[in-house]
BAMI-324402 format. One record per residue (C-alpha): residue in one letter; x, y, z. Coordinates in steps of 0.001 Angstrom, whole numbers, plus 500000, padded with zeros to 6 digits. Layout:
BAMI-324402
<node 'A',<X,Y,Z>>
...
//
This chain:
BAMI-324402
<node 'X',<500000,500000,500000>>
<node 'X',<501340,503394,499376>>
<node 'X',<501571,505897,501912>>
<node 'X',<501460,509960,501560>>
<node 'X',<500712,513080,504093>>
<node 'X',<497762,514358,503036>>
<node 'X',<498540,517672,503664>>
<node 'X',<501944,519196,505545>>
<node 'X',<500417,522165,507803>>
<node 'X',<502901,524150,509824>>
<node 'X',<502836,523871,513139>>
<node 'X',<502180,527767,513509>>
<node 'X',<498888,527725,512066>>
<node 'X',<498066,524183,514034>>
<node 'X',<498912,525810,517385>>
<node 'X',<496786,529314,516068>>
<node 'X',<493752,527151,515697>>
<node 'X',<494030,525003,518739>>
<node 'X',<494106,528125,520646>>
<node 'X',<490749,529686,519407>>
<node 'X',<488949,526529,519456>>
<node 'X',<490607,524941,522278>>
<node 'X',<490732,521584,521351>>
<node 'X',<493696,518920,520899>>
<node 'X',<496721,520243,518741>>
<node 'X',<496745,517039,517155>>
<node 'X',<493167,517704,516242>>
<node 'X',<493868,521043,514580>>
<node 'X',<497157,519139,512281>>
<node 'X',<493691,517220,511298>>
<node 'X',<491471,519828,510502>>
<node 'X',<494571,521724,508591>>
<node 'X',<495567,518466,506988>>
<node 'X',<491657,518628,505403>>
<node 'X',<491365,521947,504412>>
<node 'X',<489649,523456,507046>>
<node 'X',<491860,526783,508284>>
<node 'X',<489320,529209,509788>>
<node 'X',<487861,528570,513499>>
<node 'X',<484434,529384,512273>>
<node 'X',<484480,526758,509508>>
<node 'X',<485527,524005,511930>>
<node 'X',<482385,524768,514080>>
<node 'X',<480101,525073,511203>>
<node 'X',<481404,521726,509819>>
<node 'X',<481133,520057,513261>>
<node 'X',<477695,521290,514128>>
<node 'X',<476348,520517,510562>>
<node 'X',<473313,522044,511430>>
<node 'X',<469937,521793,509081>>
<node 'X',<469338,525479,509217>>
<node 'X',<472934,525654,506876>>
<node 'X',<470885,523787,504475>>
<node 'X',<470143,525908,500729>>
<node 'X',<466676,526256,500722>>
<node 'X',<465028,523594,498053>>
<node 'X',<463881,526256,495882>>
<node 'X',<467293,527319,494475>>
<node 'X',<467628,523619,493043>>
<node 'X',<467723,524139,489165>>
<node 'X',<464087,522565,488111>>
<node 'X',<462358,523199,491190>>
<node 'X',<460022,525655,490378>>
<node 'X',<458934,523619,487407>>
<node 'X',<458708,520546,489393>>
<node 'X',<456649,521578,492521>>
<node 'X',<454586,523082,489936>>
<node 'X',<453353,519921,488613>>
<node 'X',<452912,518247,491485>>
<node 'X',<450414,521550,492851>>
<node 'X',<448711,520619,489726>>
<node 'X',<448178,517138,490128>>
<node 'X',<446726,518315,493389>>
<node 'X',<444361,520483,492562>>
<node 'X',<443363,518136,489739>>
<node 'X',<442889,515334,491944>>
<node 'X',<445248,513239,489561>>
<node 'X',<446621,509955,490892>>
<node 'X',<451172,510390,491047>>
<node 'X',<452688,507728,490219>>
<node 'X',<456361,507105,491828>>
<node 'X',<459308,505200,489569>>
<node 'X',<461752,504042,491817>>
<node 'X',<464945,501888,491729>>
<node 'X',<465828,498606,492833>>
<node 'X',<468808,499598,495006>>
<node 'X',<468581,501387,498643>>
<node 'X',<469017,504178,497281>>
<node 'X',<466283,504143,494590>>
<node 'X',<463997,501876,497323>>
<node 'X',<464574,504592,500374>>
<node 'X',<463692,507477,497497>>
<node 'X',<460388,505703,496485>>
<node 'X',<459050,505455,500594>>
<node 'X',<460218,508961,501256>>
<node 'X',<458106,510540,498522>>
<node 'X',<455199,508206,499100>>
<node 'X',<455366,508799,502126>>
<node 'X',<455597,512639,502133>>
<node 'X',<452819,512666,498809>>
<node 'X',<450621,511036,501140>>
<node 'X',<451237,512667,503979>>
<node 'X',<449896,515872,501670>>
<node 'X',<446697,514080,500624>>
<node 'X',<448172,512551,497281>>
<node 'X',<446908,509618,495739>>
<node 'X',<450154,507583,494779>>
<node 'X',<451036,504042,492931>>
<node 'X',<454607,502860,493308>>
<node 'X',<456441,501154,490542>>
<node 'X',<459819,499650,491359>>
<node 'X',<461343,497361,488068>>
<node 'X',<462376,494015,488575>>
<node 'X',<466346,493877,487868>>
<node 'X',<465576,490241,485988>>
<node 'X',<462895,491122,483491>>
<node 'X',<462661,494805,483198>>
<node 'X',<466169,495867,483938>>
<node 'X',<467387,499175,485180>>
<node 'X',<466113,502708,485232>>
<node 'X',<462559,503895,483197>>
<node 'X',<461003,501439,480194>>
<node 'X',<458620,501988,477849>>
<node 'X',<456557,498674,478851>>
<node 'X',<456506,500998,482690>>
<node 'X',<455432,504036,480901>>
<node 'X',<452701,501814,479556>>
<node 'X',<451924,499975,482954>>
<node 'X',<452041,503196,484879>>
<node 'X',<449621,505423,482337>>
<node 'X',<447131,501990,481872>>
<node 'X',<446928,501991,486113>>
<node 'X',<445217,505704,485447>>
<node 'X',<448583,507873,486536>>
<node 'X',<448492,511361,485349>>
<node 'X',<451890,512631,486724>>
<node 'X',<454678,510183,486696>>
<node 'X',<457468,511039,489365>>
<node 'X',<460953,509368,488717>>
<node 'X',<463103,508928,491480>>
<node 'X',<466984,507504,491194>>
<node 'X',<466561,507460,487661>>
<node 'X',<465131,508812,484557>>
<node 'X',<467791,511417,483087>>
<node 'X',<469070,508792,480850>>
<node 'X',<465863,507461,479790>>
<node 'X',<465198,509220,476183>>
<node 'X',<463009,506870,475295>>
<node 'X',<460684,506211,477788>>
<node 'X',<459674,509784,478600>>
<node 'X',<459466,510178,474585>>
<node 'X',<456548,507570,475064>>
<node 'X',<454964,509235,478318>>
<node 'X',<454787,512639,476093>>
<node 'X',<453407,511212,472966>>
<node 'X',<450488,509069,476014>>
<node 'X',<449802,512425,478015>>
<node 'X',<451831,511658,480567>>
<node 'X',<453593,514469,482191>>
<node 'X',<457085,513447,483715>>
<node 'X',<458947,514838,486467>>
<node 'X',<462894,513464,486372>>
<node 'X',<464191,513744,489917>>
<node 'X',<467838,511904,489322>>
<node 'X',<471473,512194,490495>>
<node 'X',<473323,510360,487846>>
<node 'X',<475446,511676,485302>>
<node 'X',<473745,514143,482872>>
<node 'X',<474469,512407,479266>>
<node 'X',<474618,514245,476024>>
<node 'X',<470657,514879,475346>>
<node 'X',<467929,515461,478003>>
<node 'X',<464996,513620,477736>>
<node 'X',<462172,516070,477113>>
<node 'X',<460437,515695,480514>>
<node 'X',<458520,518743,482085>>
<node 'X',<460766,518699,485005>>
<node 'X',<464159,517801,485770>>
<node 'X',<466060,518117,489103>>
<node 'X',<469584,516687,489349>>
<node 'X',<472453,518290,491589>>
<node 'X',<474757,518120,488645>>
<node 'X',<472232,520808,487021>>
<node 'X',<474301,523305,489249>>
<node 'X',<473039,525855,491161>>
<node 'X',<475791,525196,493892>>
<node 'X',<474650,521404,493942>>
<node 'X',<477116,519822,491991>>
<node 'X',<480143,519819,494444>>
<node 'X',<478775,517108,496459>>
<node 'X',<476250,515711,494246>>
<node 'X',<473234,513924,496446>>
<node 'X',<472150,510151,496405>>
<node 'X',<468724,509938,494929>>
<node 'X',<466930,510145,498088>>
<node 'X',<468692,513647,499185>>
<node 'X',<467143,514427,496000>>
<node 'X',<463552,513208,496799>>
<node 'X',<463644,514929,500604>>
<node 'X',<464445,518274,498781>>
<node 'X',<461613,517967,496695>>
<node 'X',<459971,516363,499189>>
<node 'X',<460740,519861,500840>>
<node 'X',<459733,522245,498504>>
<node 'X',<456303,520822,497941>>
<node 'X',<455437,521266,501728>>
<node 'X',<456874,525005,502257>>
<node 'X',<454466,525657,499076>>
<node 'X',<451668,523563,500527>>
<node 'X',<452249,525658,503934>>
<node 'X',<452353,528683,502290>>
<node 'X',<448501,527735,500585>>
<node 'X',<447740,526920,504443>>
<node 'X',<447506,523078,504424>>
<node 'X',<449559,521044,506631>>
<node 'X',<450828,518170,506110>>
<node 'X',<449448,514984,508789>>
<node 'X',<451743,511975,509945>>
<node 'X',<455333,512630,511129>>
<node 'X',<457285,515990,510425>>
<node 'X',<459106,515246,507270>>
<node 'X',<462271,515855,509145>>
<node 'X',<461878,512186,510802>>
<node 'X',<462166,510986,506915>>
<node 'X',<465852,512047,507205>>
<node 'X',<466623,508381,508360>>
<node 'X',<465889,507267,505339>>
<node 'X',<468383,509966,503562>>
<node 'X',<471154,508388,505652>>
<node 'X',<470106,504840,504926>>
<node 'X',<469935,505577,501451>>
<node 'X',<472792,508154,500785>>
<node 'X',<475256,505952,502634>>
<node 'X',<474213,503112,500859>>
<node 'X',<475092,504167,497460>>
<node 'X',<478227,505767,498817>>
<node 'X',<477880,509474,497378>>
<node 'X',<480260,511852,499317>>
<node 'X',<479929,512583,502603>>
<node 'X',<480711,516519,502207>>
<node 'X',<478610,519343,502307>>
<node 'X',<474728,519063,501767>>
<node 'X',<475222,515106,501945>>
<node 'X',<477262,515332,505498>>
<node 'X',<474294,517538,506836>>
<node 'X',<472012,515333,505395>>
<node 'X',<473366,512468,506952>>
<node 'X',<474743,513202,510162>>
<node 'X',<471344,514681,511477>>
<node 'X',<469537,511374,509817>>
<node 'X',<472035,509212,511338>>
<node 'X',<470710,510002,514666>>
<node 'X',<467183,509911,513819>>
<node 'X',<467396,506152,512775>>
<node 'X',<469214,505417,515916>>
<node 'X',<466415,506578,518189>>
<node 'X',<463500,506359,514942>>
<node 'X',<460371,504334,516247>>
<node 'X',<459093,503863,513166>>
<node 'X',<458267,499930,512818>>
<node 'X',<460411,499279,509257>>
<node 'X',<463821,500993,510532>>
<node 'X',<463310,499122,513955>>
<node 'X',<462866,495679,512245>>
<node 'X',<465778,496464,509757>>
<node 'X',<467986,497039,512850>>
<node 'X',<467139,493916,514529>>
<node 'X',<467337,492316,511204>>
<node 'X',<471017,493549,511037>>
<node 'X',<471833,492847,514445>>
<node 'X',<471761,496655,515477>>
<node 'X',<468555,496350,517837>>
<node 'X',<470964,497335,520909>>
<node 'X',<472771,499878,519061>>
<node 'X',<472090,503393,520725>>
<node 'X',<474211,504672,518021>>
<node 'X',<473901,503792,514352>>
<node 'X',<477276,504193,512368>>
<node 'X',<478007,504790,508750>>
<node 'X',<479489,501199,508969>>
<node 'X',<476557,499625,510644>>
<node 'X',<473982,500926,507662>>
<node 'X',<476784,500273,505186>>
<node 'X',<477617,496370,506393>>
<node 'X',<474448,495975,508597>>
<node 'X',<471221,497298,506871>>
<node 'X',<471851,498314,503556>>
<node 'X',<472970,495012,502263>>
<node 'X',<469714,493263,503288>>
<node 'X',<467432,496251,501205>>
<node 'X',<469913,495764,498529>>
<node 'X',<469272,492007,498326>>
<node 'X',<465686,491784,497491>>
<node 'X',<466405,493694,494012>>
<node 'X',<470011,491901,493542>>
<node 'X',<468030,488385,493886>>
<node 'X',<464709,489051,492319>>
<node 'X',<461970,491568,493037>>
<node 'X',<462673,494898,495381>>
<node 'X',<459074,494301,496570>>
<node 'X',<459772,492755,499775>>
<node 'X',<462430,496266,500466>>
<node 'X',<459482,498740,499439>>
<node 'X',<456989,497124,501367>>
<node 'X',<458993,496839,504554>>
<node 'X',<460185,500840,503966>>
<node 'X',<456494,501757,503463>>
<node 'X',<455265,499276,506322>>
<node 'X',<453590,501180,509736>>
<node 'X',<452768,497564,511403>>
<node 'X',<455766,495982,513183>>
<node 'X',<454402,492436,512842>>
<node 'X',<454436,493051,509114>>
<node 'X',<457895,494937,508811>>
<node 'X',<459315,492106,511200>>
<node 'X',<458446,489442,508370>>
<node 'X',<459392,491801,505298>>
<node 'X',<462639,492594,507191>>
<node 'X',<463146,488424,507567>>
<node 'X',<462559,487783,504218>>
<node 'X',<465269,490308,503513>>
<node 'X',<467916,488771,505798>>
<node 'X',<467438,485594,504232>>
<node 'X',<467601,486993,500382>>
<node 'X',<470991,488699,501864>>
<node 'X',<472232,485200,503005>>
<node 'X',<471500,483975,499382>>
<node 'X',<473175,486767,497905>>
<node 'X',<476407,486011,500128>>
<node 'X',<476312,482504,498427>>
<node 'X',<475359,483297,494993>>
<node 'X',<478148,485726,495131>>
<node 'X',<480744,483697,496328>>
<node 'X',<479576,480950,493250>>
<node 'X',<479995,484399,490603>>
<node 'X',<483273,485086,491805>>
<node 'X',<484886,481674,491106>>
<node 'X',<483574,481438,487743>>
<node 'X',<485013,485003,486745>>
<node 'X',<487797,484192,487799>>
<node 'X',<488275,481117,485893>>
<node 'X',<487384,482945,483042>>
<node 'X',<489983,486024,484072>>
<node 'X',<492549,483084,484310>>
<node 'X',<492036,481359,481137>>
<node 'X',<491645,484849,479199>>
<node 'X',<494669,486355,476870>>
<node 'X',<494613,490029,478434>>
<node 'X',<497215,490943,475812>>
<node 'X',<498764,494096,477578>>
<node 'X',<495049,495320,477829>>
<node 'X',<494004,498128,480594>>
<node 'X',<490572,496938,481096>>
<node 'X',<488466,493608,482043>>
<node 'X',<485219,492480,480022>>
<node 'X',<483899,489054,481089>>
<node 'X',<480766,487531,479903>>
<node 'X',<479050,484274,480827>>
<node 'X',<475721,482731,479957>>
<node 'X',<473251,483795,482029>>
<node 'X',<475076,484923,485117>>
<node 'X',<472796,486566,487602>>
<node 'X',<472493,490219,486952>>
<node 'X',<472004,491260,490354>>
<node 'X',<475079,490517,491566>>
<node 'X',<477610,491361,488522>>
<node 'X',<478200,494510,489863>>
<node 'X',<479528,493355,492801>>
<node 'X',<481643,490686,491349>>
<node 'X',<482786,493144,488869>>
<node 'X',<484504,495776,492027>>
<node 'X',<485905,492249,493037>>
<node 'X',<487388,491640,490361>>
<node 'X',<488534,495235,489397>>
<node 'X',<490170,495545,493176>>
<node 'X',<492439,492475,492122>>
<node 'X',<493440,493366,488857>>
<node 'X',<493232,497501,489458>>
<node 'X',<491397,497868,486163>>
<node 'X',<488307,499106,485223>>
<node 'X',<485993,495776,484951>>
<node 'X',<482905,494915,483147>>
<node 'X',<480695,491525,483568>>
<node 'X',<477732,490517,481443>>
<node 'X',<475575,488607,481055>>
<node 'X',<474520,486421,477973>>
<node 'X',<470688,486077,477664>>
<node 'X',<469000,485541,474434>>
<node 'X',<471371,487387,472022>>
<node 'X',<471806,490786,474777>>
<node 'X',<474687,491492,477451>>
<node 'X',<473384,493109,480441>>
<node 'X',<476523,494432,482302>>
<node 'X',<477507,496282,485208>>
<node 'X',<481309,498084,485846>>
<node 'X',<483294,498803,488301>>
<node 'X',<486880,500796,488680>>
<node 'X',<489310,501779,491280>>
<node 'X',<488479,505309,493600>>
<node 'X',<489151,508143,491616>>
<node 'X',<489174,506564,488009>>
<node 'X',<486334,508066,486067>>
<node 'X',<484878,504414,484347>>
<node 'X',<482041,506241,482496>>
<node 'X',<484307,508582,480878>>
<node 'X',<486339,505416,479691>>
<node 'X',<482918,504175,478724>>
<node 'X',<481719,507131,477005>>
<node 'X',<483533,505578,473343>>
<node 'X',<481804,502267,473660>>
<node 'X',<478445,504247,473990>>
<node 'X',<477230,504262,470306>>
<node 'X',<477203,500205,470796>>
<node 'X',<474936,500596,473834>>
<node 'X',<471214,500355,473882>>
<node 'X',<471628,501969,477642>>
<node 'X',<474461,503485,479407>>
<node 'X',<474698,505426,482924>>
<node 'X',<476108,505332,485968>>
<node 'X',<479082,507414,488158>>
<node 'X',<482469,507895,487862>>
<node 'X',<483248,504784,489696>>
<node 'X',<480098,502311,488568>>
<node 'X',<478578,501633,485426>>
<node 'X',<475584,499815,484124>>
<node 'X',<474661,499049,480217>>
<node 'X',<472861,496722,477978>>
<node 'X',<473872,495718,474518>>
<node 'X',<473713,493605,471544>>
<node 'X',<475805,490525,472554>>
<node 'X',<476883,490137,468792>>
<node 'X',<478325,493549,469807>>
<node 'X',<480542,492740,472260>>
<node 'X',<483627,492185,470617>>
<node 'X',<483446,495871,469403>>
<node 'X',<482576,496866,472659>>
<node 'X',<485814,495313,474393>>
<node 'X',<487617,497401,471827>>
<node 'X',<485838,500445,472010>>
<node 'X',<486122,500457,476240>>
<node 'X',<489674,499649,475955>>
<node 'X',<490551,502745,473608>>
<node 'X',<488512,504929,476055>>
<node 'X',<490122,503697,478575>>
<node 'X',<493680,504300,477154>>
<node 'X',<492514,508068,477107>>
<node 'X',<492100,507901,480522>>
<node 'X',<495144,508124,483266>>
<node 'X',<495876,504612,484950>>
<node 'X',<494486,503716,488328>>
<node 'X',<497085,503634,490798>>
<node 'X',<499154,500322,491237>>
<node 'X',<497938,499941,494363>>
<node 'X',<495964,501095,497212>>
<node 'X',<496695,504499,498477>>
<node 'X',<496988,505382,502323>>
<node 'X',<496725,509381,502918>>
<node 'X',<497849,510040,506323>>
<node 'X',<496354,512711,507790>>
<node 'X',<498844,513814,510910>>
<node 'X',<501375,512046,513089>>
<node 'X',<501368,511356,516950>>
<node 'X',<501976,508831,519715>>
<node 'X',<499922,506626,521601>>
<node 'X',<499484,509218,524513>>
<node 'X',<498389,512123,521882>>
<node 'X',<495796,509426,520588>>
<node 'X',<493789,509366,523626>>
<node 'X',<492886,512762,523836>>
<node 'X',<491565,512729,520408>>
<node 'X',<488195,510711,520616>>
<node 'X',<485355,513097,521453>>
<node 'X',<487019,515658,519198>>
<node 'X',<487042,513366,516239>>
<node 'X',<483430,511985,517175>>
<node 'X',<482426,515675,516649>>
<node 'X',<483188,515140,513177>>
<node 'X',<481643,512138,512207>>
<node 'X',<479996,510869,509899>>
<node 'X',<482850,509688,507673>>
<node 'X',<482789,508139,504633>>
<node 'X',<483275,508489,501148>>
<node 'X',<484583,511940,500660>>
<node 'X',<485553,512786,504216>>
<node 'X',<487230,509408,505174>>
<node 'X',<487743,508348,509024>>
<node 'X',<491363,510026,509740>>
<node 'X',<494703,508237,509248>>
<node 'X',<497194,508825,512305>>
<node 'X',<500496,507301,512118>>
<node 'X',<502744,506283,514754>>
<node 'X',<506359,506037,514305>>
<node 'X',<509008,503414,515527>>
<node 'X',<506604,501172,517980>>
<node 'X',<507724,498119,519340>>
<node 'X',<505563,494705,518921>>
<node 'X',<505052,492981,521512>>
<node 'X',<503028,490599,520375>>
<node 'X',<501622,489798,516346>>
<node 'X',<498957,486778,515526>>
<node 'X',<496113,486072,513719>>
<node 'X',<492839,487035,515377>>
<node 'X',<490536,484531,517544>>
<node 'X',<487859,484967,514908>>
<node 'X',<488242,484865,511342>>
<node 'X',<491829,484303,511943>>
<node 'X',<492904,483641,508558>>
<node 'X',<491413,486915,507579>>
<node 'X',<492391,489338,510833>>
<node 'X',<495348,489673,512799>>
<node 'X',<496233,491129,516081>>
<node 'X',<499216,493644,516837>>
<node 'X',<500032,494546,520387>>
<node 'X',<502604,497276,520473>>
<node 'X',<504195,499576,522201>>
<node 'X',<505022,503813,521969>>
<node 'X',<507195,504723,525013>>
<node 'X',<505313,503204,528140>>
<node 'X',<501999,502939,526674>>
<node 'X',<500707,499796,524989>>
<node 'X',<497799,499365,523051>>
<node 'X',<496321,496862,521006>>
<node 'X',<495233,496789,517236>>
<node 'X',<493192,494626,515242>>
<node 'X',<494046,494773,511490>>
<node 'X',<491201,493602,509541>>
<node 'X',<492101,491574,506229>>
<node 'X',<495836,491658,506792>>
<node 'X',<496384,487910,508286>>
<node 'X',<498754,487686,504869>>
<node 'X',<500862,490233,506477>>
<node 'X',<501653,488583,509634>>
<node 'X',<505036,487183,507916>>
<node 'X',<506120,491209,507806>>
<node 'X',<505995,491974,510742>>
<node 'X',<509494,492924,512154>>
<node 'X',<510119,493979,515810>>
<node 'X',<510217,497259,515094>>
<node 'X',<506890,499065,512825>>
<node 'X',<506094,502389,511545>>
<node 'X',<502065,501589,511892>>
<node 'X',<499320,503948,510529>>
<node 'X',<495891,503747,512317>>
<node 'X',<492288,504885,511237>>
<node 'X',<489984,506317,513383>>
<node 'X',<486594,504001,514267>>
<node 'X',<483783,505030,516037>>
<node 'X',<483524,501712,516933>>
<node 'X',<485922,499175,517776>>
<node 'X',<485239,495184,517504>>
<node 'X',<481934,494427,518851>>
<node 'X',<482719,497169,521475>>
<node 'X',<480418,500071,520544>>
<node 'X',<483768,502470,521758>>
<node 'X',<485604,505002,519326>>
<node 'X',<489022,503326,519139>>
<node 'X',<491775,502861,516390>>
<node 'X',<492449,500171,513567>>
<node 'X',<495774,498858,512104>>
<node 'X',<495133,500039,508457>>
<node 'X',<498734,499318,507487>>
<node 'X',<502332,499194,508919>>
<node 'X',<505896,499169,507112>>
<node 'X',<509927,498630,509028>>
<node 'X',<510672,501368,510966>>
<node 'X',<512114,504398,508630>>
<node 'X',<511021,502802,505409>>
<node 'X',<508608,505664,504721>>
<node 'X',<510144,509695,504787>>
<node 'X',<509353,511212,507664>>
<node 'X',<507471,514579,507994>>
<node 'X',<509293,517894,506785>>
<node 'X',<510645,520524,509000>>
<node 'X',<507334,522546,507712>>
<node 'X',<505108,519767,509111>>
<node 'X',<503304,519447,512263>>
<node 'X',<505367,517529,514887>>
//
């Protein structure tokens, strides 16, 4: 793994900032080491308070779209909500619903099956959604790739309003309303997941409703922030700006939420105890089990435990959804092995990327076997599946490597193409997919590499004894996540005492017990059993911040990596020390 100082703040401006806030010097190196320099700033972004929030209205779109859905109102028209399959997409569709109803709306849901309808806004849904007697259709999660589909809703009367966060592509489909954060309007820095999308509509419809004089009945739509940080996490948007506020405030709402579907989901993921949800409880813990209905089959068992007010019936969706998650486990395990029989029996030639196809293979979970696959060959990766002369495919690529933009050649060959930077999904001809291969590797050669290997930023550098002081200040600034990842301290020139594989999963985990000066901790390093033949007596370790520790719900500190003392540079005489 390769290791590099995020940032080199002087010790000047570290001490400055300590003083004014009074907190930790090591705490301020942090801060510095992430950009944040001003006092002010540091309390702003600690607090993360909803009243920093931009009001809904200055979305790009929004005017447009809350005033369709007035109209549907005052026509009495029945909304109909097109979701997604993912947590995401499923925690979008139940927030809107939810809200809609909450305003008097009459609302159908319509969430595609991954098997036989495929991702994001069809024609045969435009059809089913119109016949049901619809006469606004909603999209959440998706539509703003979908040309053709709202092309059929205009030519049936259908009005559509696109509320999306993926990439904008070339052409706009001619909807009557479109809001996506990459629109602008100060929205595109952190872009939003889907759902941070929906609650901002969600949003702007009430302060209009409020300011006709109706009120909304059922819970305050804040509550419905739990479901923002169930679904933003899940699809692992940046945790920065908007999306931290967002998140942060939601995160506590769905550890104290009574509503009957987020308390069976917790028990479901083991979390019934847990007085304090994490970003890796929803990420390991609850969002896998919503994501497993739509990677096995239908999403209907997610969508009716998100929408469900009875806890005997949520307690029976969320079981069904623990046991899909156990099949998806196995099933993915089973893809793995045969990609990688076909990786191993392939003639890469010198090529950059990875396209594997197999007959059949289960489209809900090539996505996931594709960032497998693309973490062990640190290429940008693409499985598909064969099915009655089409490849349905999703792609994966190492953090910070733009895969759609290495996509964006093959795109002519595609009958659908979206995604983010870092994930991809597409259908095509599968008589096309030797062109394809071709036409993704050429993009890709445009592109800059990804890294060799993983990259480690450190973020400052202290000893055991400095470490201590450093947990409530560093809880203050939680969530982290993608964007604003848990900080990296490194400790130079400990001495191990003791170094073996852990009591659990020991073939996976190891166990470190070291030793700065007089003070001894120890550190469990998760996945780095391999390593255990490295370890020398003296280490250079770097350590990431957890809020929780083990099964102990403490704030304590991981092993992330360690190399022989003084094999990496140490800190300038600019640095903090």
């Amino acid at each position: 793994m390769l290791w590099r100082h995020r940032a080199r703040p002087r010790r000047d401006e570290a001490l400055r900032l300590s003083r004014e806030l009074g907190k930790p010097l090591k705490f301020c190196e942090f801060l510095l080491a992430r950009g944040i320099s001003d006092s002010a700033d540091a309390i702003r972004f600690a607090k993360a308070d909803l009243k920093g929030l931009p009001l809904p209205e200055t979305m790009p779109g929004m005017k447009d779209a809350v005033g369709l859905l007035l109209r549907a109102r005052d026509n009495g028209d029945v909304v109909a909500i097109h979701g997604d399959y993912d947590a995401d997409g499923l925690t979008a569709t139940a927030l809107l619903a939810r809200a809609l109803g909450s305003f008097g709306y009459r609302t159908i849901n319509h969430v595609p099956d991954r098997l036989s309808e495929g991702y994001g806004l069809s024609e045969e849904a435009v059809r089913s959604i119109r016949g049901r007697g619809a006469g606004l259709l909603v999209t959440v999660d998706c539509g703003v790739s979908d040309m053709g589909a709202v092309l059929l809703a205009n030519e049936l009367g259908l009005p559509v309003l696109v509320t999306d966060h993926h990439r904008i592509p070339p052409r706009l489909p001619p909807a009557q309303a479109i809001i996506n954060p990459h629109l602008g309007g100060g929205f595109a820095e952190s872009p939003m997941a889907g759902v941070g999308v929906a609650f901002m509509l969600a949003w702007a419809l009430q302060r209009a409703l409020k300011a006709r004089g109706v009120e909304p009945s059922g819970p305050p739509l804040v509550e419905s922030l739990a479901l923002v940080a169930l679904g933003t996490i899940a699809d692992l948007v940046p945790l920065t700006g908007i999306n931290r506020t967002l998140v942060r405030n939601g995160l506590r709402l769905l550890s104290g939420s009574a509503w009957p579907c987020l308390s069976a989901l917790k028990e479901a993921a083991r979390l019934a105890d847990a007085a304090h949800v994490t970003v890796r409880d929803v990420g390991f813990g609850m969002a896998p089990r919503l994501n497993a209905a739509g990677r096995m089959g239908s999403a209907q068992p997610a969508l009716g435990l998100l929408l469900s007010d009875d806890p005997r019936s949520a307690k029976g969706f969320a079981l069904e959804l623990d046991r899909l998650n156990k099949d998806r486990y196995d099933g993915q395990a089973r893809l793995l092995s045969l990609a990688l029989d076909k990786l191993a029996g392939a003639d890469s030639g010198g090529r950059q990327t990875v396209v594997l196809a197999g007959e059949s293979w289960h489209r809900g979970l090539l996505g996931l076997v594709a960032s497998k696959v693309a973490e062990l060959t640190r290429k940008p990766t693409v499985l598909l599946s064969l099915e009655n002369g089409m490849a349905f495919g999703s792609g994966r690529a190492a953090p910070g490597y733009d895969l759609l933009r290495a996509l964006d050649s093959a795109r002519p060959l595609c009958l659908s193409l979206g995604g983010h930077s870092e994930a991809a999904g597409l259908r095509l001809r599968a008589k096309d997919l030797p062109a394809f291969e071709l036409a993704f590797e050429e993009g890709a050669r445009r592109q800059p590499k990804p890294p060799p290997e993983d990259e480690l930023s450190i973020d400052f550098e202290a000893g055991f004894q400095d470490l201590k002081v450093l947990f409530k200040p560093l809880g203050d600034l939680e969530p982290f996540g993608m964007g604003h990842p848990a900080p990296v301290a490194l400790v130079r020139g400990v001495r191990v005492l003791d170094a073996a594989p852990a009591k659990t999963n020991g073939d996976k985990h190891m166990v470190l017990r070291v030793q700065d000066g007089a003070t001894g901790i120890g550190l469990v390093g998760f996945n780095l059993a391999h390593m255990l033949p490295k370890v020398s007596p003296v280490l250079d370790v770097a350590m990431v911040y957890e809020p929780w520790v083990s099964n102990h719900r403490v704030p304590g500190w991981r092993l992330a990596d360690f190399k022989d003392a003084g094999d990496w540079p140490a800190q300038s005489s600019q640095g903090a020390t």
